[in-house]
DRENDO-1510 file (C-alpha; in Angstrom, 1 decimal, always signed):
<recs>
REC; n; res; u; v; w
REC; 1; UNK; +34.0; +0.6; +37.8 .
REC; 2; UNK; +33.7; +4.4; +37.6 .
REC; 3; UNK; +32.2; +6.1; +34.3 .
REC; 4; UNK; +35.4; +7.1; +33.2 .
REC; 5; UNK; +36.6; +3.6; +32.6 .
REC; 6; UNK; +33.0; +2.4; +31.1 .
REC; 7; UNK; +33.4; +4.7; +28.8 .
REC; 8; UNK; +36.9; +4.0; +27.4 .
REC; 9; UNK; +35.7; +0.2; +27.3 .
REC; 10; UNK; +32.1; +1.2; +25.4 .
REC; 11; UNK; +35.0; +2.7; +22.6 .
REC; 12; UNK; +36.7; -0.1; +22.3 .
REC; 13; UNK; +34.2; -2.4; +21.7 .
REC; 14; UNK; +33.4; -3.1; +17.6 .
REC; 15; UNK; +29.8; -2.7; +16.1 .
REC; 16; UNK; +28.2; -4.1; +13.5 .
REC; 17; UNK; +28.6; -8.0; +12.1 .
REC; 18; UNK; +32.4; -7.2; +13.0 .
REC; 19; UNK; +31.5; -6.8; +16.4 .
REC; 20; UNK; +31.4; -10.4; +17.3 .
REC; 21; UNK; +33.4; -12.5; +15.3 .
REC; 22; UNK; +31.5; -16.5; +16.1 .
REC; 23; UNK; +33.4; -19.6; +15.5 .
REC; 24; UNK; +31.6; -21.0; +12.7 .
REC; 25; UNK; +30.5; -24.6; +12.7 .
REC; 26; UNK; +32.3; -27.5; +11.0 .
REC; 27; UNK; +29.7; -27.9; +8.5 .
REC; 28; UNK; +27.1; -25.6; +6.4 .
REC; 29; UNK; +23.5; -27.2; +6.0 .
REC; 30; UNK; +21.7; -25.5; +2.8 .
REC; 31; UNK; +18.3; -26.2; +1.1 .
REC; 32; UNK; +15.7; -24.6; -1.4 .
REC; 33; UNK; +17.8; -21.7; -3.1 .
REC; 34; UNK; +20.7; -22.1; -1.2 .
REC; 35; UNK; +21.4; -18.6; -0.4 .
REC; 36; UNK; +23.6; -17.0; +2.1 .
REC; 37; UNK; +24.2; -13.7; +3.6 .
REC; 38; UNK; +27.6; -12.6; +3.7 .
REC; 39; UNK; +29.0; -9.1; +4.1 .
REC; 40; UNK; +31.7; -7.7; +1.3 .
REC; 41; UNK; +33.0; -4.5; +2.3 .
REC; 42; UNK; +30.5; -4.4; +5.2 .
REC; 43; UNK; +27.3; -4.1; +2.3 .
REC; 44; UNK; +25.3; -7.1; +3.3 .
REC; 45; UNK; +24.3; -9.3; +0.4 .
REC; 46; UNK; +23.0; -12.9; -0.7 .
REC; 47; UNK; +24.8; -15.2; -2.5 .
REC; 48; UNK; +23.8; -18.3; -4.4 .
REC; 49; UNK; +25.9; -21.0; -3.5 .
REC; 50; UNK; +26.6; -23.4; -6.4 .
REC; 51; UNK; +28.9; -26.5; -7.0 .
REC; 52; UNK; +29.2; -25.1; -10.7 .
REC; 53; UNK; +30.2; -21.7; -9.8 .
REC; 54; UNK; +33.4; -20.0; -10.7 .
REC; 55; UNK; +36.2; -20.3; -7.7 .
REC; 56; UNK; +35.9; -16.9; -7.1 .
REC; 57; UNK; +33.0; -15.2; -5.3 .
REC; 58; UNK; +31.1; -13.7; -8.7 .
REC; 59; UNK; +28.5; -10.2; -7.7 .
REC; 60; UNK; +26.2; -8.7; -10.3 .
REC; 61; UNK; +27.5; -5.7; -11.8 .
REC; 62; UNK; +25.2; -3.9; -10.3 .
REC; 63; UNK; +26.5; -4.5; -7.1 .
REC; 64; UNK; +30.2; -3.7; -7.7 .
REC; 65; UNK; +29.6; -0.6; -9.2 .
REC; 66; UNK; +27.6; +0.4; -5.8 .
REC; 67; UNK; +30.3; -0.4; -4.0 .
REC; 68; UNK; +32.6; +1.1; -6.4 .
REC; 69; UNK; +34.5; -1.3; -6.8 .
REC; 70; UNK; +38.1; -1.1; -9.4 .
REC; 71; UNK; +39.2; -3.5; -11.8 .
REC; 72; UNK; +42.5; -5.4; -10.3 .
REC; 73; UNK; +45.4; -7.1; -12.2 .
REC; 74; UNK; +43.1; -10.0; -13.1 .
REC; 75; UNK; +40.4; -10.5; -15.7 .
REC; 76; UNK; +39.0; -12.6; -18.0 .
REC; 77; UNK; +36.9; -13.2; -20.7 .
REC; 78; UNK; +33.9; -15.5; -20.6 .
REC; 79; UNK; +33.0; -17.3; -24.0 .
REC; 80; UNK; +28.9; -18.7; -24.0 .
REC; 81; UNK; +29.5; -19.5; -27.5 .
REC; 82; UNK; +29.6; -16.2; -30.1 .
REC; 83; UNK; +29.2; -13.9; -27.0 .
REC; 84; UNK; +31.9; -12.3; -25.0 .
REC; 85; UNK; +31.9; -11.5; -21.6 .
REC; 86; UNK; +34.1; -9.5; -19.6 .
REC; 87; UNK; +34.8; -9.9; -16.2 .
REC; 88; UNK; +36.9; -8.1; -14.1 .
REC; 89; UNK; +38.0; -9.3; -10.4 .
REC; 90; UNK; +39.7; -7.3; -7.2 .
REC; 91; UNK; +40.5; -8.7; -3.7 .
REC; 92; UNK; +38.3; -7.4; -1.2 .
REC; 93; UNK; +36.8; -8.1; +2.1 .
REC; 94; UNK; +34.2; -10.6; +2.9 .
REC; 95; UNK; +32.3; -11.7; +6.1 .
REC; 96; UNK; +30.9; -15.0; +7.0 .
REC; 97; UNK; +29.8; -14.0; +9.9 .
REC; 98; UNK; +33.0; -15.1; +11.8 .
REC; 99; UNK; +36.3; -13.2; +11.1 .
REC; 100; UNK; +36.5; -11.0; +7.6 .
REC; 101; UNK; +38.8; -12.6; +5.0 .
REC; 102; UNK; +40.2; -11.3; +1.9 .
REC; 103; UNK; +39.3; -13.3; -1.4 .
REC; 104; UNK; +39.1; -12.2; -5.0 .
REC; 105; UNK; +35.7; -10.7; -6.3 .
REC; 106; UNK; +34.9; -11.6; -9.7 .
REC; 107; UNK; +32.2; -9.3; -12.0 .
REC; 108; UNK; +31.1; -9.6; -14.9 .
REC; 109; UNK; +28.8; -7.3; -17.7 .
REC; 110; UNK; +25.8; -9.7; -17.0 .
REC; 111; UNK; +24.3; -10.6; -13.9 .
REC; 112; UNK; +25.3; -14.1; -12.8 .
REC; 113; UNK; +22.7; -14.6; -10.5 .
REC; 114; UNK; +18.8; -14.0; -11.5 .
REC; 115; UNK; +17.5; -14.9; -7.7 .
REC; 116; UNK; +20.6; -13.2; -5.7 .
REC; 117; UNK; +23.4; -10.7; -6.0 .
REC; 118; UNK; +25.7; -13.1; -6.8 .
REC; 119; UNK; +26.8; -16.5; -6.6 .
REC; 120; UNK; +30.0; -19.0; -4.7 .
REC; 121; UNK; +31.4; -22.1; -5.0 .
REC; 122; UNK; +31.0; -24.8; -2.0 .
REC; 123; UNK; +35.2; -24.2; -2.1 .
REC; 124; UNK; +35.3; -20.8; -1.7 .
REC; 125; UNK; +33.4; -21.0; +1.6 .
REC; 126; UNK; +35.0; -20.8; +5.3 .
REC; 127; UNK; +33.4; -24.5; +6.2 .
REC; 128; UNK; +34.8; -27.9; +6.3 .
REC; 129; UNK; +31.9; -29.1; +4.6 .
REC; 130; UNK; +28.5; -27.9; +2.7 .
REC; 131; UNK; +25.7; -30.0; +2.4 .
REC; 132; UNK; +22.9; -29.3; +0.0 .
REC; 133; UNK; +19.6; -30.6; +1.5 .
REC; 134; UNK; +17.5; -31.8; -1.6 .
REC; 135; UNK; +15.0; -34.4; -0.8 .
REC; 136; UNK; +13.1; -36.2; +1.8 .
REC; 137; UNK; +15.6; -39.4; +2.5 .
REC; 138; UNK; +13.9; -41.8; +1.8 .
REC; 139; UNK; +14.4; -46.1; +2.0 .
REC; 140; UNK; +16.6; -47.9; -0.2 .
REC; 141; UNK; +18.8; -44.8; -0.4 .
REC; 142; UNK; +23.2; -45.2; -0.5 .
REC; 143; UNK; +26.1; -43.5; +0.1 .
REC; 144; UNK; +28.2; -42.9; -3.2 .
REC; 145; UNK; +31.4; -41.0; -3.3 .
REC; 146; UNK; +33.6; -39.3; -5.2 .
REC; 147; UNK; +36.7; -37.4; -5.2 .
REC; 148; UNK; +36.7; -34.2; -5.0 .
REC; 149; UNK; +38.4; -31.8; -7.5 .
REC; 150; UNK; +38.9; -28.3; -8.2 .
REC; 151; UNK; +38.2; -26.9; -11.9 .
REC; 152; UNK; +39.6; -23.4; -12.3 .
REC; 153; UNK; +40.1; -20.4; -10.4 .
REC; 154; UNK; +38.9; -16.9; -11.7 .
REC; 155; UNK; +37.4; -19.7; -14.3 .
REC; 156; UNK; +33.5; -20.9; -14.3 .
REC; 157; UNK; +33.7; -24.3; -14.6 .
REC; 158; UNK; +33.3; -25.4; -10.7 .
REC; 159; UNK; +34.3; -27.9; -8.4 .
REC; 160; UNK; +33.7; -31.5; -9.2 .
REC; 161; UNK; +35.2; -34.9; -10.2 .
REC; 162; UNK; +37.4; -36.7; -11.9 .
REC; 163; UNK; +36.4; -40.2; -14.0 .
REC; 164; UNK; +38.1; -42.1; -16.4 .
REC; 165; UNK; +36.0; -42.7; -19.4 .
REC; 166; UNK; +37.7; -44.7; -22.3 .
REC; 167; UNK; +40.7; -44.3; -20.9 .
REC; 168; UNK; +40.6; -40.6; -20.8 .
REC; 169; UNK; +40.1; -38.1; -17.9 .
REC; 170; UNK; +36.6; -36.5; -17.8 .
REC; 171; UNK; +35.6; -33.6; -15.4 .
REC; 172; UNK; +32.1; -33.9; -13.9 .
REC; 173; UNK; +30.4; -31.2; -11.8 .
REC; 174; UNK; +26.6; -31.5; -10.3 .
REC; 175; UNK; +24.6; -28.5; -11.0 .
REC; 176; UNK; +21.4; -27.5; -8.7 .
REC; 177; UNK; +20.0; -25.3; -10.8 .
REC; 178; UNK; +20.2; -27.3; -14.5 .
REC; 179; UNK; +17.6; -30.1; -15.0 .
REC; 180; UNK; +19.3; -32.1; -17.7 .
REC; 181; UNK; +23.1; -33.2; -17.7 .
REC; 182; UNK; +24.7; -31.0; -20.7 .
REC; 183; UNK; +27.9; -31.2; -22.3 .
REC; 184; UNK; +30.0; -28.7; -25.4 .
REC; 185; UNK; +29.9; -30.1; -29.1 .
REC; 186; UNK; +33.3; -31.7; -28.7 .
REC; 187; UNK; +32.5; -34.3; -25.8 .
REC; 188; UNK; +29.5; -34.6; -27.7 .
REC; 189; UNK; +31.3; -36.0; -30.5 .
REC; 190; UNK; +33.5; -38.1; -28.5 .
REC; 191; UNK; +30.5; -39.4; -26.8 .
REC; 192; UNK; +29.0; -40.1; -30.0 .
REC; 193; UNK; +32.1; -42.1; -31.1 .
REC; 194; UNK; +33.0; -43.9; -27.7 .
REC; 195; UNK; +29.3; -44.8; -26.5 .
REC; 196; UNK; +27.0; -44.7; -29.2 .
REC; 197; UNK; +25.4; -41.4; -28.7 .
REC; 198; UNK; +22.3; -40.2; -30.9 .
REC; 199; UNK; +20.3; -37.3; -31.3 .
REC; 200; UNK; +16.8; -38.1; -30.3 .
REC; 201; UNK; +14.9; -34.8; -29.9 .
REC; 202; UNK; +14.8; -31.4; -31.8 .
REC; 203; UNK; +17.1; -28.4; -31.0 .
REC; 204; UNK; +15.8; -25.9; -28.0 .
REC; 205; UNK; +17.2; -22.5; -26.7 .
REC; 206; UNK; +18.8; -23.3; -23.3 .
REC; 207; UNK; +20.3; -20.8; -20.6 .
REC; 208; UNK; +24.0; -21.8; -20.6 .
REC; 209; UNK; +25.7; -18.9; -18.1 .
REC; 210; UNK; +24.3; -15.1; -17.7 .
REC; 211; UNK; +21.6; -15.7; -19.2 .
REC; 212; UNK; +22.9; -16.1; -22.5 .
REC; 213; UNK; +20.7; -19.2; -24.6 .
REC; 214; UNK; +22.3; -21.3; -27.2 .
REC; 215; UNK; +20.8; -24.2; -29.0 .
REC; 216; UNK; +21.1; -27.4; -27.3 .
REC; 217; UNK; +20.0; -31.1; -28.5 .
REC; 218; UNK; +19.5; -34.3; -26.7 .
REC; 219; UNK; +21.1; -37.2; -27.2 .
REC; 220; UNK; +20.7; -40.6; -26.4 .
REC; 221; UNK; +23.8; -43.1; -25.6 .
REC; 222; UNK; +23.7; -46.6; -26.5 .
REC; 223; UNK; +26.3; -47.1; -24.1 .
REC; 224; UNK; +26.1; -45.6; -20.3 .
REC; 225; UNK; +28.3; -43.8; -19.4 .
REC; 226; UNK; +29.4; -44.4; -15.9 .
REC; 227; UNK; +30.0; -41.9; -13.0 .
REC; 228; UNK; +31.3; -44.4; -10.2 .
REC; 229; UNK; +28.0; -46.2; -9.7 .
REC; 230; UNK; +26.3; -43.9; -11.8 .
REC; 231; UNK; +25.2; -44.8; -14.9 .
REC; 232; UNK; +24.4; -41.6; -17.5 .
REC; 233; UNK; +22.2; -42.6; -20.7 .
REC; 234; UNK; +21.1; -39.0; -21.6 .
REC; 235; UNK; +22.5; -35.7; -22.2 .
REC; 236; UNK; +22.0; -32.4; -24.3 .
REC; 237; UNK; +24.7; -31.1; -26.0 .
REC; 238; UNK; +25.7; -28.0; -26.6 .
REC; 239; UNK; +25.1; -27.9; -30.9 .
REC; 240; UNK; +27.2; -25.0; -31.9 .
REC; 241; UNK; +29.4; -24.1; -29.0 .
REC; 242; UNK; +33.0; -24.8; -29.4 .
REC; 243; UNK; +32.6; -26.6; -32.8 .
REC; 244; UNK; +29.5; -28.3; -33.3 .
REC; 245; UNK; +27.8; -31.5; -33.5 .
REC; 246; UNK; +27.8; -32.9; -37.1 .
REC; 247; UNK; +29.6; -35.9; -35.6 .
REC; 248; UNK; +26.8; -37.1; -33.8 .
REC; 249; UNK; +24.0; -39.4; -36.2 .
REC; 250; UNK; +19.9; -38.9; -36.0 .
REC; 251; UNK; +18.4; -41.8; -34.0 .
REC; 252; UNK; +16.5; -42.8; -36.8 .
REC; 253; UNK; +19.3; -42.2; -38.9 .
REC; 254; UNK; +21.0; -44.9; -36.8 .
REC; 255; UNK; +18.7; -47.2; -37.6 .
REC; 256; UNK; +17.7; -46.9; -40.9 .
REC; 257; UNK; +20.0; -44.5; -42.9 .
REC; 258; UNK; +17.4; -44.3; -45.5 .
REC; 259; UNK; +14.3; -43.2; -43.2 .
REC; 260; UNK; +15.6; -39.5; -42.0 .
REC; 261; UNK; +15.7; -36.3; -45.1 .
REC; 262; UNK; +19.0; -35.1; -44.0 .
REC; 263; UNK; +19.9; -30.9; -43.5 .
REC; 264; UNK; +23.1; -32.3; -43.2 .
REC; 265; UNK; +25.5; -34.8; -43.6 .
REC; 266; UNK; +26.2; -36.8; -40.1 .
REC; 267; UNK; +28.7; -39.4; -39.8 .
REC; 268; UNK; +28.5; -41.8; -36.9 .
REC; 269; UNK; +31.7; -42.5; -35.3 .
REC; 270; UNK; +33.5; -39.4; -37.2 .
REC; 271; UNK; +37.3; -39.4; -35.1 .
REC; 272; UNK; +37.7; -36.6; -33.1 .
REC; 273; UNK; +41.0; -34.9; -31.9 .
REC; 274; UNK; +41.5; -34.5; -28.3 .
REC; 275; UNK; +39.2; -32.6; -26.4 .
REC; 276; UNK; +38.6; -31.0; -23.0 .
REC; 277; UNK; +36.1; -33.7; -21.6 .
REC; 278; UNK; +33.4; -32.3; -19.4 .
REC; 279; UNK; +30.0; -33.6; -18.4 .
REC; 280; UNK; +27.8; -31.4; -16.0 .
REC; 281; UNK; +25.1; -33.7; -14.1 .
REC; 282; UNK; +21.8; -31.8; -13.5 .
REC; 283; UNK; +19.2; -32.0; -11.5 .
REC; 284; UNK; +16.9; -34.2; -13.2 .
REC; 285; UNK; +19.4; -37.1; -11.6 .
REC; 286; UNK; +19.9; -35.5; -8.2 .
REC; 287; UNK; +16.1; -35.1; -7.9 .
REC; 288; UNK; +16.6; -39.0; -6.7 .
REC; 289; UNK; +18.8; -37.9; -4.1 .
REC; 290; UNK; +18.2; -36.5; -0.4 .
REC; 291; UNK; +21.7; -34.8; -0.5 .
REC; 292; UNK; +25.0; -33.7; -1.5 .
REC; 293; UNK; +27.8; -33.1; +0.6 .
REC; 294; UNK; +31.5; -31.0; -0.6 .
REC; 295; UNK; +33.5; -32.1; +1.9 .
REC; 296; UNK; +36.7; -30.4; +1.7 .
REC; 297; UNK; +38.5; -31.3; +4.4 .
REC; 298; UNK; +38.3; -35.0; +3.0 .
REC; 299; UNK; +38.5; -34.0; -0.3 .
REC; 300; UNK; +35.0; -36.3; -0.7 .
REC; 301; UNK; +31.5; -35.7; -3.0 .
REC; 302; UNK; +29.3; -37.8; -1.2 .
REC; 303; UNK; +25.7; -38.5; -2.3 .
REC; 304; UNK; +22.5; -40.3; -0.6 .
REC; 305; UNK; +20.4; -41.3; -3.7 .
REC; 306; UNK; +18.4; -44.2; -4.6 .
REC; 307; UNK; +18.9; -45.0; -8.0 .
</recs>
């Protein structure tokens, strides 16, 4: 081959992670902060992957104005209870390390990741399956599954499942990075009514999304509630967000009617109109699992836990 030729070749050949586009494997194995690295608009950065992400891959502001990134057709406001966020979105490249794709890029005013540039949803991801490595396995562990459903788009609420509580359809979506299961005011009501739920600890501030905190309670349930196999007795709720949580009765209240000096007036069983049911399992129950698995191309959430 004369140098002519080599040369021509030497030019035609790509640099950079576009160089070599590599087949990527079936399935992505992730573990202690489950962060990637990814390239969007050939800037590398680390993203946070996270079952209860929004559907679109969400950067820091930060980033997108480095990158200079425009405001497209699509936008949205994010509600944490009295604050607004805006968030703006715009399709734009983004490398796996296999071939560049074109997804829409979600930003908001905050930062949505405190430990990365930004975060993505097990769905948004180029892999049949993602498997979050938690634990040790360890004996007496199972298998449980679930279904696996998609909650929103340019939305936050994640990927998850669908149950049937009560006869109505209740969304449920594991989070990595919460310790205790939450839930809004309204599903705290209609737990209240439907399985006996009761406040048993005082209010605390609690990170809900970009770092904005809102007052959360716990509550106990008389009745579990059941995720498949699952069975869920304890739950903060989200006091103030999206109405609030006078339907839901002290525990000592519950008991003795006479033995709590009220602030308020609490009814137990108050009826509640039809809500938007959602229940967000943290990681204070996952911490008894070796793994979770999104497995898209089955559509399955499977689990190895001992419980």
């Amino acid at each position: 081959m004369d140098k002519f030729t080599s040369l021509c070749i030497a030019f035609l050949l790509p640099t950079g992670l576009y160089a070599a586009p590599t087949e990527l494997p079936d399935e992505l194995v992730l573990s202690g902060n489950n962060i990637i690295n990814v390239e969007i608009e050939g800037r590398p950065l680390r993203l946070e992957v996270r079952p209860d992400a929004a559907g679109a891959p969400t950067i820091n502001p930060a980033i997108a104005q480095q990158l200079g990134f425009k405001p497209g057709m699509f936008g949205v406001v994010i509600a944490v209870g009295p604050t607004k966020i805006m968030a703006n979105s715009a399709v734009h490249k983004i490398n796996f390390g296999g071939k560049p794709e074109k997804q829409r890029i979600l930003w908001a005013t905050r930062d949505v990741s405190a430990i990365a540039d930004g975060t993505i949803s097990p769905a948004s991801l180029p892999y049949k399956r993602v498997k979050f490595e938690l634990n040790a396995l360890s004996s007496g562990q199972r298998l449980y599954r679930y279904a696996l459903d998609n909650f929103g788009f340019l939305g936050r609420v994640g990927i998850g499942t669908t149950i049937t509580a009560q006869d109505k359809k209740m969304q449920i979506v594991f989070s990595l990075v919460r310790d205790q299961n939450m839930v809004s005011a309204p599903t705290g009501n209609w737990l209240a009514t439907n399985y006996k739920g009761v406040f048993n600890g005082p209010s605390t501030s609690t990170i809900i999304y970009y770092g904005v905190e809102r007052p959360t309670r716990p509550m106990a349930l008389g009745l579990p509630l059941a995720i498949g196999d699952l069975a869920m007795t304890n739950v903060a709720v989200r006091v103030s967000d999206y109405g609030d949580g006078s339907g839901i009765a002290e525990q000592a209240a519950a008991a003795d009617p006479a033995a709590t000096d009220y602030q308020e007036i609490v009814v137990v069983g108050k009826k509640t109109r039809d809500v938007d049911l959602r229940f967000t399992v943290g990681r204070g129950v996952l911490n008894k699992c070796s793994s979770l698995t999104y497995d898209m191309d089955k559509r399955e959430i499977r689990m190895s836990c001992g419980f």
